[in-house]
C-alpha positions as protocol buffer text, in pm:
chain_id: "A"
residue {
  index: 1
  type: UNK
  ca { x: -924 y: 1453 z: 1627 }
}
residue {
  index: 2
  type: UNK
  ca { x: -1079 y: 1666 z: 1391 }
}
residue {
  index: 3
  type: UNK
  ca { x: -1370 y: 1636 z: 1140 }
}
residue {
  index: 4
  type: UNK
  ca { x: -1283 y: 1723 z: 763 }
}
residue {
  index: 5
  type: UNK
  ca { x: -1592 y: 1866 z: 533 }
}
residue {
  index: 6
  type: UNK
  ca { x: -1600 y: 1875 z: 185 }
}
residue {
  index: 7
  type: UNK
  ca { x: -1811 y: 1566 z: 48 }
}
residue {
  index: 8
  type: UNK
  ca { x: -2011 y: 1268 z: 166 }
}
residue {
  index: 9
  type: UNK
  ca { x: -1710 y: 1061 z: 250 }
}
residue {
  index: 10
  type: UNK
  ca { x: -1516 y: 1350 z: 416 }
}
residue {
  index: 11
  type: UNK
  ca { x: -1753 y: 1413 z: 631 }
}
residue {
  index: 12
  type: UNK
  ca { x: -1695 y: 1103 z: 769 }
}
residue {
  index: 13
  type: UNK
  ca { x: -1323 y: 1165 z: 805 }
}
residue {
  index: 14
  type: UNK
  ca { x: -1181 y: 1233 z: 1136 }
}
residue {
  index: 15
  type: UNK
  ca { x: -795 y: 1380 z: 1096 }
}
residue {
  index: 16
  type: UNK
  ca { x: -550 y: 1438 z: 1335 }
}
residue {
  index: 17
  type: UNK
  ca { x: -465 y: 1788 z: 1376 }
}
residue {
  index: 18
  type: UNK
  ca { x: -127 y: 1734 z: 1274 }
}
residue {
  index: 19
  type: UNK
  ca { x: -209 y: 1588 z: 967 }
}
residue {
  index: 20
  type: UNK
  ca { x: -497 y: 1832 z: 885 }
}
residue {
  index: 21
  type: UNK
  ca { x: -298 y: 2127 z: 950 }
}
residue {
  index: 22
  type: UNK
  ca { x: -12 y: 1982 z: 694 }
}
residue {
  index: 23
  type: UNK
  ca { x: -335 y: 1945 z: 446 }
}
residue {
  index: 24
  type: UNK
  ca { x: -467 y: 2282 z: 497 }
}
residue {
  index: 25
  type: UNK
  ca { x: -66 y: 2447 z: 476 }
}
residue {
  index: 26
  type: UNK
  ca { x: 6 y: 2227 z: 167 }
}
residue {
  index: 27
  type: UNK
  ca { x: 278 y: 2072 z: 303 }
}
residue {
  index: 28
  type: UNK
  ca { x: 365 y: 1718 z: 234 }
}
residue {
  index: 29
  type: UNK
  ca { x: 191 y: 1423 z: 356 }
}
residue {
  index: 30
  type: UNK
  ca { x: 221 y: 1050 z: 346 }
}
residue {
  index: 31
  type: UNK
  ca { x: -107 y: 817 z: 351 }
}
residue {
  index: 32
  type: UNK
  ca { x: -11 y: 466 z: 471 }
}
residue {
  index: 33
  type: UNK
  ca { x: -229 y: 181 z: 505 }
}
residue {
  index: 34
  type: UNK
  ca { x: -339 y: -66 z: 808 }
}
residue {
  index: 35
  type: UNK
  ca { x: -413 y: -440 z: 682 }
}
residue {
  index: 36
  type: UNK
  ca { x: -20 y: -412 z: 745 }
}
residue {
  index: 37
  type: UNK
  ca { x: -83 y: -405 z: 1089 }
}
residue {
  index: 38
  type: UNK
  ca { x: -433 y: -608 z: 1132 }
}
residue {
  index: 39
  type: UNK
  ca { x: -398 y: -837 z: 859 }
}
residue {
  index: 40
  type: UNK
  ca { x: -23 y: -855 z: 722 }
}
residue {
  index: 41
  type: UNK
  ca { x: 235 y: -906 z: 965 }
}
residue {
  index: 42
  type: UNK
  ca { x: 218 y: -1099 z: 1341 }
}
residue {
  index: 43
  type: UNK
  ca { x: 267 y: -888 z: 1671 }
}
residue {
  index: 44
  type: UNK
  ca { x: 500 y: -747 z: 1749 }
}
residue {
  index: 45
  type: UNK
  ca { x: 657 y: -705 z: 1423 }
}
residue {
  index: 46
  type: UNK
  ca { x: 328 y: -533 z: 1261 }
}
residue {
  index: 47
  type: UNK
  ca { x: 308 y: -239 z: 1592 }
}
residue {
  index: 48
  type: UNK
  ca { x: 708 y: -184 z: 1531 }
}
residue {
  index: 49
  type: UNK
  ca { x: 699 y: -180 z: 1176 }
}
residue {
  index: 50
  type: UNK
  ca { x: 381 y: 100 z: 1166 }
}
residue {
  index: 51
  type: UNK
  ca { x: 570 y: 298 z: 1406 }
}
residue {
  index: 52
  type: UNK
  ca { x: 901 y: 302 z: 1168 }
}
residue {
  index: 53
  type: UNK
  ca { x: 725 y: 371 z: 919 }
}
residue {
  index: 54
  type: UNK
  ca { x: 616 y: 695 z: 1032 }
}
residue {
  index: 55
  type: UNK
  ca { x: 925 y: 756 z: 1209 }
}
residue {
  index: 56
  type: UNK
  ca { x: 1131 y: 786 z: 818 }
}
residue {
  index: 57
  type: UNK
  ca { x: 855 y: 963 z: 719 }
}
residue {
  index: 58
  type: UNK
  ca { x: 890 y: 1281 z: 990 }
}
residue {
  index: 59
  type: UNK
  ca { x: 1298 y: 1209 z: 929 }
}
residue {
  index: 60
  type: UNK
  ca { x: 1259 y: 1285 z: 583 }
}
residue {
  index: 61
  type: UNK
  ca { x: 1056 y: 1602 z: 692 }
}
residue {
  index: 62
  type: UNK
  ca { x: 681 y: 1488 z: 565 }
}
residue {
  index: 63
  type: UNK
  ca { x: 378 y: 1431 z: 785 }
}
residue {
  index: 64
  type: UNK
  ca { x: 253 y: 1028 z: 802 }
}
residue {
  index: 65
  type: UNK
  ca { x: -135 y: 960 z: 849 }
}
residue {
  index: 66
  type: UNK
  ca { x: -218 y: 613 z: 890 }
}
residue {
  index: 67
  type: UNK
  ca { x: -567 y: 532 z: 771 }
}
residue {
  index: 68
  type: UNK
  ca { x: -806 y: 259 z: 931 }
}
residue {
  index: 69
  type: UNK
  ca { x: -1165 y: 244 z: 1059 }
}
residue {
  index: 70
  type: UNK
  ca { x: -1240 y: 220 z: 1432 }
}
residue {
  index: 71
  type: UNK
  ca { x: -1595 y: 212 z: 1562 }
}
residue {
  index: 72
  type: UNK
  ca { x: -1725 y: 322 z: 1216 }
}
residue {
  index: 73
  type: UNK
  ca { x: -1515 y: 612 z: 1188 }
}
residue {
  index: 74
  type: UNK
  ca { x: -1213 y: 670 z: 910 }
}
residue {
  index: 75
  type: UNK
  ca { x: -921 y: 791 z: 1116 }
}
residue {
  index: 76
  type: UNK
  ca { x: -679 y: 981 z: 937 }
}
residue {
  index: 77
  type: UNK
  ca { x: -410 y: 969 z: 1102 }
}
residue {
  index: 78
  type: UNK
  ca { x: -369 y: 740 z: 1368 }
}
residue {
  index: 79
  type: UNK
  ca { x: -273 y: 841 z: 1757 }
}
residue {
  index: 80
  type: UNK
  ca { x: 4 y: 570 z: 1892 }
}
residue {
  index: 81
  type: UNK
  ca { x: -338 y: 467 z: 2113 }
}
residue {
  index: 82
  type: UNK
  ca { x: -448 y: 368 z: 1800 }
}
residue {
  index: 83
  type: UNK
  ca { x: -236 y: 211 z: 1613 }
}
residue {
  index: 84
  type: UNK
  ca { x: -135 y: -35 z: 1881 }
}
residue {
  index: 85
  type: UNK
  ca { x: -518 y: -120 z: 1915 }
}
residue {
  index: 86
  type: UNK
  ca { x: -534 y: -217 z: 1555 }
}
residue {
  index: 87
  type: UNK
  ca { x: -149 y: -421 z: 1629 }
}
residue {
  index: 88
  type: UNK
  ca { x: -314 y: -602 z: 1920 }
}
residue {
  index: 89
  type: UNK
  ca { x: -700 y: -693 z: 1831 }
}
residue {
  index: 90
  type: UNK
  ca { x: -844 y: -986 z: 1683 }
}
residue {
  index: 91
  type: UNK
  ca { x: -1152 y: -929 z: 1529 }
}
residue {
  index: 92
  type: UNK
  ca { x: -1060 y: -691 z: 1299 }
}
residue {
  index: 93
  type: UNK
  ca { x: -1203 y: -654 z: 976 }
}
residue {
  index: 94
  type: UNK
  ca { x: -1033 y: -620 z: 617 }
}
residue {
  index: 95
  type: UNK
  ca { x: -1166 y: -303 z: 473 }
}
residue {
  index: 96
  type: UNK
  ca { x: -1191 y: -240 z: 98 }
}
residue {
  index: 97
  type: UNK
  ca { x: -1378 y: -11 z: -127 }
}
residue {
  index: 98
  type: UNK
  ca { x: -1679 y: -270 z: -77 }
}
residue {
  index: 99
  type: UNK
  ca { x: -1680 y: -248 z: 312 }
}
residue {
  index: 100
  type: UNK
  ca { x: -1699 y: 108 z: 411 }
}
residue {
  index: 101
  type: UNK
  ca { x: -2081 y: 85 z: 413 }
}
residue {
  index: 102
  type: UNK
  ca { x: -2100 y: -201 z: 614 }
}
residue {
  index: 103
  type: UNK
  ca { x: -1850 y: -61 z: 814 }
}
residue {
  index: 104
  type: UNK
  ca { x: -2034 y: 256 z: 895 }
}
residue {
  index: 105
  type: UNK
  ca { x: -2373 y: 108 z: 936 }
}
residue {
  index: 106
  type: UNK
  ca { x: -2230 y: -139 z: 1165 }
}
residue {
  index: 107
  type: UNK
  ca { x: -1979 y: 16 z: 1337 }
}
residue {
  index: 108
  type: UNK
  ca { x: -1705 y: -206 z: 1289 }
}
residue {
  index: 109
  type: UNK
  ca { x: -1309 y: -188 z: 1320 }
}
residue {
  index: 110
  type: UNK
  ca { x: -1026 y: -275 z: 1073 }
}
residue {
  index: 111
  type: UNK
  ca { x: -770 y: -219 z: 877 }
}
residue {
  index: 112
  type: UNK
  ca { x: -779 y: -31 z: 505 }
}
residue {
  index: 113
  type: UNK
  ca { x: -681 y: -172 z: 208 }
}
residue {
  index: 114
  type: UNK
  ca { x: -444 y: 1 z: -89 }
}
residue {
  index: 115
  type: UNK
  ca { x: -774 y: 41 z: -260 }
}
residue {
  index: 116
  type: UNK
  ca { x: -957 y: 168 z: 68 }
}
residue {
  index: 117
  type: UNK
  ca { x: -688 y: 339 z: 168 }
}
residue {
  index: 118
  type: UNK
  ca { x: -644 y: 560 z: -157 }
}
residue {
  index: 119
  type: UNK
  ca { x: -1024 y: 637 z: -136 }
}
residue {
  index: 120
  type: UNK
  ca { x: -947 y: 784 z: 219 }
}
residue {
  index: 121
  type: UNK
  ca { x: -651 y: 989 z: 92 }
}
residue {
  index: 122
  type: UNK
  ca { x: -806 y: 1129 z: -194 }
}
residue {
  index: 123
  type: UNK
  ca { x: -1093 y: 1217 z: -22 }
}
residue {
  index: 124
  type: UNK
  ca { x: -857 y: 1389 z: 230 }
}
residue {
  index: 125
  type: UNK
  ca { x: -653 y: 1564 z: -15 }
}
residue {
  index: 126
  type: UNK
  ca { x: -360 y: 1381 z: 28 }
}
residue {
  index: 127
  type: UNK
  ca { x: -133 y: 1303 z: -278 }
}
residue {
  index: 128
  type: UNK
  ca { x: 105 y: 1013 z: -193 }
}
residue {
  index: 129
  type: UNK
  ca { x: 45 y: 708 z: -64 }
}
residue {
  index: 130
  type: UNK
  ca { x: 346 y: 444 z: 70 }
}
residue {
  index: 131
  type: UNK
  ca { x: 209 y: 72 z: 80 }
}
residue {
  index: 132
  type: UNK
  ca { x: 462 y: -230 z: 75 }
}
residue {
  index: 133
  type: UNK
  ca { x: 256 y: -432 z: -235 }
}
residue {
  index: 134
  type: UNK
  ca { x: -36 y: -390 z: -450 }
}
residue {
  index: 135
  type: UNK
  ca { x: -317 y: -644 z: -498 }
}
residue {
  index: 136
  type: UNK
  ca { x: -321 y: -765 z: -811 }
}
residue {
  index: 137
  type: UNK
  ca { x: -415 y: -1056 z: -1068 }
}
residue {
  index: 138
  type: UNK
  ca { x: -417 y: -1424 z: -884 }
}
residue {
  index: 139
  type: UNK
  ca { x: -244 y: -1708 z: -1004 }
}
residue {
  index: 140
  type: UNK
  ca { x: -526 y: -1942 z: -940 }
}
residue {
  index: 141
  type: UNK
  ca { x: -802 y: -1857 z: -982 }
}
residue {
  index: 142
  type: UNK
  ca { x: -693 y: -1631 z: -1238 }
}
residue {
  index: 143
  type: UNK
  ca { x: -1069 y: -1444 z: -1252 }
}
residue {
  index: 144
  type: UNK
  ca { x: -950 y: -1324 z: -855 }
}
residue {
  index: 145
  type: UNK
  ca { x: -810 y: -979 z: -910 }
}
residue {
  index: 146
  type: UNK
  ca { x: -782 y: -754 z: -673 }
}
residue {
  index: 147
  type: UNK
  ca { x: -1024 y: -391 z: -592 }
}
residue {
  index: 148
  type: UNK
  ca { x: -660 y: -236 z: -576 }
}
residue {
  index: 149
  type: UNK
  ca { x: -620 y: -210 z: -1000 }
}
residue {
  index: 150
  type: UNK
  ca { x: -941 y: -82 z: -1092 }
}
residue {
  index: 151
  type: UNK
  ca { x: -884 y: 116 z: -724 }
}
residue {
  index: 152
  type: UNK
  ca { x: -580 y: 275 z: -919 }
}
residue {
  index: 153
  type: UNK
  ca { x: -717 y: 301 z: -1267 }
}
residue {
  index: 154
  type: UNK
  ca { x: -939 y: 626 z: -1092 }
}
residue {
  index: 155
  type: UNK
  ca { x: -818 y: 742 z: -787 }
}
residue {
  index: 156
  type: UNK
  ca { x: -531 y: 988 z: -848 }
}
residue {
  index: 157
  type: UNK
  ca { x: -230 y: 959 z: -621 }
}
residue {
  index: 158
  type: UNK
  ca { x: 90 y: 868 z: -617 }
}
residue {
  index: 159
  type: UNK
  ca { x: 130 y: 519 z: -492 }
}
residue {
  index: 160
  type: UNK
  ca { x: 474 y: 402 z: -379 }
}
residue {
  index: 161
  type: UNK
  ca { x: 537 y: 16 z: -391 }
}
residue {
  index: 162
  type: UNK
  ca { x: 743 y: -304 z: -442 }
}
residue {
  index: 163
  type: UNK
  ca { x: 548 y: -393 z: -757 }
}
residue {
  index: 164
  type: UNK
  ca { x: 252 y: -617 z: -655 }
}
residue {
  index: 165
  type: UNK
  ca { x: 269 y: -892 z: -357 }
}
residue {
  index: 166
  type: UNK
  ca { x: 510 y: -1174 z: -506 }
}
residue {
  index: 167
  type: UNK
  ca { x: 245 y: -1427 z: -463 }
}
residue {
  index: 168
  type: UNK
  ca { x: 44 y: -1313 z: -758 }
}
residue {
  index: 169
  type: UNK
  ca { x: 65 y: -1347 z: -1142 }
}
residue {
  index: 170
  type: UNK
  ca { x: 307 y: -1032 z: -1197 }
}
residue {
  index: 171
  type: UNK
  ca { x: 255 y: -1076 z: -1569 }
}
residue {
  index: 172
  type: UNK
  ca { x: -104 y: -1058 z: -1552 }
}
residue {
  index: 173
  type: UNK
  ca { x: -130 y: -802 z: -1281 }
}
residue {
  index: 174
  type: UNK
  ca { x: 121 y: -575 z: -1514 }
}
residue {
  index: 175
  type: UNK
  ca { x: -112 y: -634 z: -1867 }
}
residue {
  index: 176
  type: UNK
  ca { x: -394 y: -486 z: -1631 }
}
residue {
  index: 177
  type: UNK
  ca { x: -261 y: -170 z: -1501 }
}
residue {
  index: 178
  type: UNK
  ca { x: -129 y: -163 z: -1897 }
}
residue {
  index: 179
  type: UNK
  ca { x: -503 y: -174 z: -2036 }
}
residue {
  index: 180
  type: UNK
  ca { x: -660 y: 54 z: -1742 }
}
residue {
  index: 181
  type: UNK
  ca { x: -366 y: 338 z: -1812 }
}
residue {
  index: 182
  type: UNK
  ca { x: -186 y: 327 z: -1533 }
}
residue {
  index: 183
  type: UNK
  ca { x: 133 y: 462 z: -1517 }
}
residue {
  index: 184
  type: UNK
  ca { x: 403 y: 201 z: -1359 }
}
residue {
  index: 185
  type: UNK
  ca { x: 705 y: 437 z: -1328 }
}
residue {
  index: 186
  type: UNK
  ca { x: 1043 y: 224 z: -1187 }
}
residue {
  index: 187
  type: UNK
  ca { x: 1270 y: 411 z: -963 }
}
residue {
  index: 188
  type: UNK
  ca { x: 1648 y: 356 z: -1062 }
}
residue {
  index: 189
  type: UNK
  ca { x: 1496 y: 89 z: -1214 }
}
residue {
  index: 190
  type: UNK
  ca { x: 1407 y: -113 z: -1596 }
}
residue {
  index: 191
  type: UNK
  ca { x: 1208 y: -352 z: -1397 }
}
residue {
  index: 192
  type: UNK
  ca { x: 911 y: -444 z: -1206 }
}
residue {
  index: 193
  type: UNK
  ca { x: 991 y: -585 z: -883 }
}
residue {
  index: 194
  type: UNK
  ca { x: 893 y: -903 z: -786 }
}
residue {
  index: 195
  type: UNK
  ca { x: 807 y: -766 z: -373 }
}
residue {
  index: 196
  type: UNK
  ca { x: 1117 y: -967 z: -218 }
}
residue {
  index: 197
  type: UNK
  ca { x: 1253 y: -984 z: -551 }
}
residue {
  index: 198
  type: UNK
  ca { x: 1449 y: -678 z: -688 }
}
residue {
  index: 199
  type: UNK
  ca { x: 1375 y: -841 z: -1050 }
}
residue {
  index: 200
  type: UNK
  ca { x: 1107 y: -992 z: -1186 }
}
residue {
  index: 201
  type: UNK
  ca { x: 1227 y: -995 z: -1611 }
}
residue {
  index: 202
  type: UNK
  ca { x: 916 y: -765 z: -1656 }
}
residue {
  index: 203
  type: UNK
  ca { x: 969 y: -407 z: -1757 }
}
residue {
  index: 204
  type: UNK
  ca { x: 789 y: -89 z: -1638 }
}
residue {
  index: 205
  type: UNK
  ca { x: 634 y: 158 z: -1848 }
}
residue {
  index: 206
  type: UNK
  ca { x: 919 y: 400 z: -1794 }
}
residue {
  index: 207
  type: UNK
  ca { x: 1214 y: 455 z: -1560 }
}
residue {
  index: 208
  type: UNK
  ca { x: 1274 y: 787 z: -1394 }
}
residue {
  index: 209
  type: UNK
  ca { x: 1626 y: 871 z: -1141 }
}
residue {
  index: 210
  type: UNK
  ca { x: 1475 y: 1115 z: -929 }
}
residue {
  index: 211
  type: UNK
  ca { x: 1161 y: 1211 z: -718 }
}
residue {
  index: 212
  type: UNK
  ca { x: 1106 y: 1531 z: -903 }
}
residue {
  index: 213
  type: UNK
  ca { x: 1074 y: 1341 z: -1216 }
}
residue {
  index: 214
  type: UNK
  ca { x: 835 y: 1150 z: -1058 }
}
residue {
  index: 215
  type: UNK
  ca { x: 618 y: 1462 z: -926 }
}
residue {
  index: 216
  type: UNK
  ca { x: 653 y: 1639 z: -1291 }
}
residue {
  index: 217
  type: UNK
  ca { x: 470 y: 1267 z: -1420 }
}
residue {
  index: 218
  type: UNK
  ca { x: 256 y: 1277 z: -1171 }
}
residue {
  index: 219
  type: UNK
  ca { x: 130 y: 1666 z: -1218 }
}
residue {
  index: 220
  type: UNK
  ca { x: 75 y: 1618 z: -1583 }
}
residue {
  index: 221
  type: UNK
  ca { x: -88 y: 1256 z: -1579 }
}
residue {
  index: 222
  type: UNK
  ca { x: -341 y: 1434 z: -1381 }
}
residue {
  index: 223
  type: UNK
  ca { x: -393 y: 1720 z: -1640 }
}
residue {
  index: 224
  type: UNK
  ca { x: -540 y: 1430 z: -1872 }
}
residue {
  index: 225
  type: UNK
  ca { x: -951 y: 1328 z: -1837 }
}
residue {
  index: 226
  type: UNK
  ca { x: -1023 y: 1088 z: -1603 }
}
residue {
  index: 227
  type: UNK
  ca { x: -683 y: 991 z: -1486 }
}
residue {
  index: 228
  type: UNK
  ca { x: -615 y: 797 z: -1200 }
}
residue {
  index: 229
  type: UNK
  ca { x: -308 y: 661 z: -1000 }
}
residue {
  index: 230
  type: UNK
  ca { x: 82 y: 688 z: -1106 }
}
residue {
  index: 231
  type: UNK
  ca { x: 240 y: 379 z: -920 }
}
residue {
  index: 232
  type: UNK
  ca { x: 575 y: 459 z: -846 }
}
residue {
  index: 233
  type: UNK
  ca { x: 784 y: 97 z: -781 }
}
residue {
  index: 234
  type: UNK
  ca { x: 1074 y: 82 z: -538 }
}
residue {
  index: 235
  type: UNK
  ca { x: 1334 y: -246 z: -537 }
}
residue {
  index: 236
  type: UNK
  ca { x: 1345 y: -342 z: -181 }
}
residue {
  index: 237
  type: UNK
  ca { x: 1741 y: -312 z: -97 }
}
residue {
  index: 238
  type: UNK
  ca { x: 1976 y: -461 z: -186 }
}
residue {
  index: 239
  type: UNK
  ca { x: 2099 y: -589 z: 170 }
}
residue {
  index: 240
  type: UNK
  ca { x: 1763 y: -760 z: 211 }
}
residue {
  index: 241
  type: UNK
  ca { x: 1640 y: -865 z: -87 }
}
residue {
  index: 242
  type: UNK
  ca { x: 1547 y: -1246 z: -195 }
}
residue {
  index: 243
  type: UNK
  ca { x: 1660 y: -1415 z: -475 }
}
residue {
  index: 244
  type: UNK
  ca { x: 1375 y: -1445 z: -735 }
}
residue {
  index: 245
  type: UNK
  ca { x: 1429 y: -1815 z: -819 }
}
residue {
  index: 246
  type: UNK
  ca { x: 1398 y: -1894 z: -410 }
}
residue {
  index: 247
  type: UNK
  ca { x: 1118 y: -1691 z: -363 }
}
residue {
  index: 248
  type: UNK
  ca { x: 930 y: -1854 z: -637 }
}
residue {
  index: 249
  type: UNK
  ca { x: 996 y: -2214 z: -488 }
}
residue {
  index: 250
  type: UNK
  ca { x: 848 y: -2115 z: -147 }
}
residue {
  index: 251
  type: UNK
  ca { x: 563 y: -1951 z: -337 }
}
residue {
  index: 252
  type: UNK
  ca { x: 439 y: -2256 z: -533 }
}
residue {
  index: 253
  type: UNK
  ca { x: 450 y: -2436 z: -204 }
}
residue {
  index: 254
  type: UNK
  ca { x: 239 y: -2248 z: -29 }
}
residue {
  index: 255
  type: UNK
  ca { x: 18 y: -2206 z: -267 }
}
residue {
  index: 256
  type: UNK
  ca { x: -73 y: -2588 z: -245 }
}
residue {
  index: 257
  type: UNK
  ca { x: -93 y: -2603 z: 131 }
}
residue {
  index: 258
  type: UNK
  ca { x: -323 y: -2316 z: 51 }
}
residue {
  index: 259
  type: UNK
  ca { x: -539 y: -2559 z: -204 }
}
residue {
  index: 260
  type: UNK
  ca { x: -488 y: -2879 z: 24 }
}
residue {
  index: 261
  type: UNK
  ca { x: -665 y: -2632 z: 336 }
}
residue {
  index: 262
  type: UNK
  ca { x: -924 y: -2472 z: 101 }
}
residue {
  index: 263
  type: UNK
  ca { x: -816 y: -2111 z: 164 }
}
residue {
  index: 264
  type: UNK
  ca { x: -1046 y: -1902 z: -32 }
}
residue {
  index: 265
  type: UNK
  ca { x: -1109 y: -1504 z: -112 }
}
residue {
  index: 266
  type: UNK
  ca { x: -960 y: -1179 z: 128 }
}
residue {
  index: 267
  type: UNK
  ca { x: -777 y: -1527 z: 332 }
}
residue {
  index: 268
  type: UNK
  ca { x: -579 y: -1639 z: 63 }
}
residue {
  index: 269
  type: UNK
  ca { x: -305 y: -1357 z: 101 }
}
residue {
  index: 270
  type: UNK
  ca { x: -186 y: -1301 z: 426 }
}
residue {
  index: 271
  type: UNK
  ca { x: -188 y: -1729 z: 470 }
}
residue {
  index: 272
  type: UNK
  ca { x: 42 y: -1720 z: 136 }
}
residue {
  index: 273
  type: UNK
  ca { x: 280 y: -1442 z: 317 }
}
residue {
  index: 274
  type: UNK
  ca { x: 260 y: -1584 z: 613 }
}
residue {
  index: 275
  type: UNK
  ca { x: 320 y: -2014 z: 513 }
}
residue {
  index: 276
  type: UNK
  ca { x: 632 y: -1790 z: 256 }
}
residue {
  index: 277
  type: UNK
  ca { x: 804 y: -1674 z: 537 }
}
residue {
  index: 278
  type: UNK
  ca { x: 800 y: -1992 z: 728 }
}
residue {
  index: 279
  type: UNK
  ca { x: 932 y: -2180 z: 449 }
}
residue {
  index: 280
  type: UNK
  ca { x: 1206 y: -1907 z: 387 }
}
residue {
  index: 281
  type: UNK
  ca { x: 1301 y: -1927 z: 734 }
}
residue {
  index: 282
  type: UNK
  ca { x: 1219 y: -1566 z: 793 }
}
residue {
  index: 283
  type: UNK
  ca { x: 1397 y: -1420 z: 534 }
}
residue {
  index: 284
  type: UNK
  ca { x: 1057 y: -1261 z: 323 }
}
residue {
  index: 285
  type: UNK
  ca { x: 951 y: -1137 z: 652 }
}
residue {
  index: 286
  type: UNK
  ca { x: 1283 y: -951 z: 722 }
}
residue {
  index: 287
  type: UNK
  ca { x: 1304 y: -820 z: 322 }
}
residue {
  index: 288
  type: UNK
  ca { x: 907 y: -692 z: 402 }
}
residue {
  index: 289
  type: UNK
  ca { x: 996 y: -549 z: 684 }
}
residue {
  index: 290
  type: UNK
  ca { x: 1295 y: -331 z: 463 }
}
residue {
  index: 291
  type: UNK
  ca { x: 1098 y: -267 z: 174 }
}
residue {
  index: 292
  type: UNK
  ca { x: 765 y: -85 z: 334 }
}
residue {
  index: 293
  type: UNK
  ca { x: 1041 y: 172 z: 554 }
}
residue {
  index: 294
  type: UNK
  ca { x: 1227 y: 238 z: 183 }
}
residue {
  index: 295
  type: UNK
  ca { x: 907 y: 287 z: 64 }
}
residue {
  index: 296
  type: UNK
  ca { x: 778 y: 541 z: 324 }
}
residue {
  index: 297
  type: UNK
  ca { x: 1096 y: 691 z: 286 }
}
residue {
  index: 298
  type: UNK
  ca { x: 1072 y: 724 z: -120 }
}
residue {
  index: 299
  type: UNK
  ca { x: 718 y: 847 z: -40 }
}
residue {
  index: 300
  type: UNK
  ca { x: 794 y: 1131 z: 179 }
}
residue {
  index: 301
  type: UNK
  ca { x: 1083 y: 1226 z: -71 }
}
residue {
  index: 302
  type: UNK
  ca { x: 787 y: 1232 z: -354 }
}
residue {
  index: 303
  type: UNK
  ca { x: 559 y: 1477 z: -114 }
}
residue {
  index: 304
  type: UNK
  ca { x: 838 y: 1710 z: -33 }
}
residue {
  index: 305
  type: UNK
  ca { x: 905 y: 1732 z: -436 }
}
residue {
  index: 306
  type: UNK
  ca { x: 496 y: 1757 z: -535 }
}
residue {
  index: 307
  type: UNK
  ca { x: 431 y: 2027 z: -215 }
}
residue {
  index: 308
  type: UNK
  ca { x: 698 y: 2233 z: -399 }
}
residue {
  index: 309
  type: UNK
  ca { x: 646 y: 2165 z: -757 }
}
């Protein structure tokens, strides 16, 4: 691995030296996250998915660097070694923007966040970041929100999802990004999806049919003051996707089991996902699975555009 110097936080980067010699040639490079793997899916779904993901990412001809913290260090760019580690352990932590320092003083191991993640990519210099879903606004309690909106109000990137995690208040979560000025560009599409969901009856803030639409937004969103993220949303496909009206029944069920077990804070997520699948028999598992390798694919396609724009 190799050390990266340019600020506080890069200094504390460690990069592989393929990803830090697609940095320094300005090629194109995709961030991806890790709570997918320590947090998000069971073994051995979360090691095979991680490794597809950067497997359509070097198909489409872009670099992947999987972000996470071992041992107090931010790896950028994860070694297979790695990345099964984080698939395998047990005690690893959740890492958001409020756990780095903890997580350096300590020395502990985890999995980033979309809002942890994009700190790490930006301080990196990468551009693009592939997630499945973004935190968002809670349905109860509605004063949870998650570090990932006010994570993409400043940090500029592009970040390719499925709209936000189907389990939260999509209205809400959408009003947000609206009042913080972040872009929510649909691919192909007039609406936000709903994760499994290809519709949600929400609109985005404009629709775009190509990625070098997308980098053109992108480029000139970050010519204004201050501006942060451009979240690019991706249906899952077709093939795989739930319908909306199922997904919502398993939802609200879950979401009482949650109540009835006193599930609380960073736990309330993955036990929603998780109680979701059960109930759908597999099904949101399987459409998860699709919809982060279409959006690592999307993702590279957006590099490739941006490293030649």
């Amino acid at each position: 691995m190799m050390r990266w110097s340019s600020d506080p936080l890069a200094e504390r980067l460690h990069l592989s030296r393929a990803v830090a010699d697609a940095i320094r040639d300005r090629q194109a490079v995709v961030a991806l996250e890790s709570t997918v793997i320590t947090h998000g899916l069971p073994h051995p779904e979360n090691l095979r998915i991680a490794i597809e993901m950067e497997a359509e990412i070097v198909a489409a001809g872009a670099t992947p660097a999987t972000i996470a913290v071992l041992d107090g260090n931010v790896i950028v760019g994860a070694s297979s070694e790695q990345i099964e580690r984080l698939s395998r352990a047990e005690e690893m932590h959740k890492i958001s923007r409020r756990d780095f320092a903890p997580a350096f003083a300590l020395g502990w191991s985890g999995g980033t966040t979309v809002a942890a993640t994009m700190i790490v990519a930006q301080a990196a210099g990468i551009r693009v970041f592939a997630t499945g879903g973004i935190g968002g606004v809670h349905r109860q309690p509605p004063h949870d929100i998650s570090a990932d909106l006010p994570e993409l109000a400043r940090t500029p990137l592009v970040v390719v999802c499925a709209g936000a995690k189907a389990i939260l208040d999509l209205d809400a979560t959408l009003e947000y990004l609206e009042t913080s000025g972040t872009p929510v560009i649909g691919y192909q599409t007039d609406e936000f999806p709903a994760f499994f969901s290809r519709n949600s009856g929400l609109p985005v803030s404009v629709r775009v049919e190509t990625v070098e639409q997308i980098a053109k937004i992108a480029k000139a969103h970050w010519s204004l003051p201050s501006a942060g993220a451009v979240l690019v949303v991706n249906p899952p496909p077709q093939e795989s996707a739930l319908d909306h009206r199922l997904v919502e029944e398993a939802i609200e069920q879950a979401i009482q089991q949650a109540e009835a077990q006193g599930v609380r804070g960073q736990g309330v997520t993955p036990f929603l996902l998780s109680r979701v699948s059960a109930i759908t028999g597999g099904a949101s598992l399987r459409a998860n699975l699709a919809l982060l390798k279409n959006n690592a694919r999307l993702g590279a396609q957006i590099a490739l555009a941006l490293a030649k724009s």
